[in-house]
N, C-alpha and C positions, 0 to 999 in steps of 0.2 A: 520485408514483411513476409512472413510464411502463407503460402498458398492453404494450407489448410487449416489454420488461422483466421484469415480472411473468410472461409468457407464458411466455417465454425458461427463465426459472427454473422452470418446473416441472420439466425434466427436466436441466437444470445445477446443479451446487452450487458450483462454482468459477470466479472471473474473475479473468483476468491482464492485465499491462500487456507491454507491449513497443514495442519501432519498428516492427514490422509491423501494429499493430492496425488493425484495419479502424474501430472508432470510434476518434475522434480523442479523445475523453475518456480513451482506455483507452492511449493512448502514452507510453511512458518519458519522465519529467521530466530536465531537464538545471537544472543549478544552477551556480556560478559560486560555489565552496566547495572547500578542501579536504575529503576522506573524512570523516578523523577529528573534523571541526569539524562536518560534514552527522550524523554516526553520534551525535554528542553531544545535536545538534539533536532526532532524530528520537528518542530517550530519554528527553529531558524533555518531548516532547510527548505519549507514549504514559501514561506517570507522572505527569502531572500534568494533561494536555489529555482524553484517553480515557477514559471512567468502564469501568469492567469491562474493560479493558485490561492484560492482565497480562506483561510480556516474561520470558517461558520460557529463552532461550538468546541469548549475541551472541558472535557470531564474528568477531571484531575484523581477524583476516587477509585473511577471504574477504568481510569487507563486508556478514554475515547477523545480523539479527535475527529470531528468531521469536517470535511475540505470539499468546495465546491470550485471547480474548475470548467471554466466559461471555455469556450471555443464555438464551432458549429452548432453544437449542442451541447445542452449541459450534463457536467457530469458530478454524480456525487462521489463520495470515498469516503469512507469510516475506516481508520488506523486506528487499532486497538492492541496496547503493550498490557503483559501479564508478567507478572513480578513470578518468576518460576521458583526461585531460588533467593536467597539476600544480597547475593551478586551477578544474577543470570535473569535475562529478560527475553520475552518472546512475541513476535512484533506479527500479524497480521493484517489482511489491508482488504476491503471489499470495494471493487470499483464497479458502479451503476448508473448505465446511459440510461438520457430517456428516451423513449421508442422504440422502434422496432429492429431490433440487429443494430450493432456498431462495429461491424467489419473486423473485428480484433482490437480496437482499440484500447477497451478496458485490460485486456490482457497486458497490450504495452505499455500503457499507463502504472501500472503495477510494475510491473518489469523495470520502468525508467526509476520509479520511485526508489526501488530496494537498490539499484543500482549509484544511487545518491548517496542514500543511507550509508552504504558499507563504503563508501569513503572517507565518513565522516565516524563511524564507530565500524570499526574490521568487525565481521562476523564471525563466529566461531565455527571453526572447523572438524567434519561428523568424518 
């Protein structure tokens, strides 16, 4: 675990991805998938890959899964794919402890996730 990671989280409990992230670990994945084929993907990895991975809600329209993940404390996660292209998908992930600081967790959380993912659909390559 990174020292200043760990730092970081004492007064954060949430980390998100996007195209603006300043760490490049933390940038929206692009996939080379239909939606609905990336949305199927990312269901059998949560149910079958994530132990105490539970998905709460999917939103088939808007491209939202939310996943509630037990441990210590709970954690929530919204996974949300956007149809960029008719063959190109772009996958973000918001992970949120509850309380005060989660030492990095949500960050690795995130991290393990996409790490799943891109075994199961290769990501495309910038």
């Amino acid at each position: 675990m990174s020292v200043a990671r760990v730092l970081t989280g004492l007064w954060r409990t949430s980390t998100e991805t996007s195209d603006r992230a300043k760490d490049p670990k933390l940038k929206s994945r692009y996939y080379k998938i239909k939606r609905p084929a990336l949305m199927e993907k990312i269901k059998f990895i949560i149910n079958n890959k994530l132990k105490g991975w539970k998905i709460l809600h999917v939103d088939e329209e808007r491209g939202e899964i939310l996943v509630e993940k037990r441990g210590m404390r709970r954690n929530q996660i919204t996974i949300t794919v956007y149809q960029v292209e008719p063959l190109r998908c772009s996958v973000d992930v918001l992970s949120a402890f509850e309380g005060f600081g989660d030492l990095g967790m949500s960050y690795f959380t995130v991290l393990n996730f996409f790490e799943l993912l891109n075994k199961e659909v290769p990501p495309e390559r910038k």
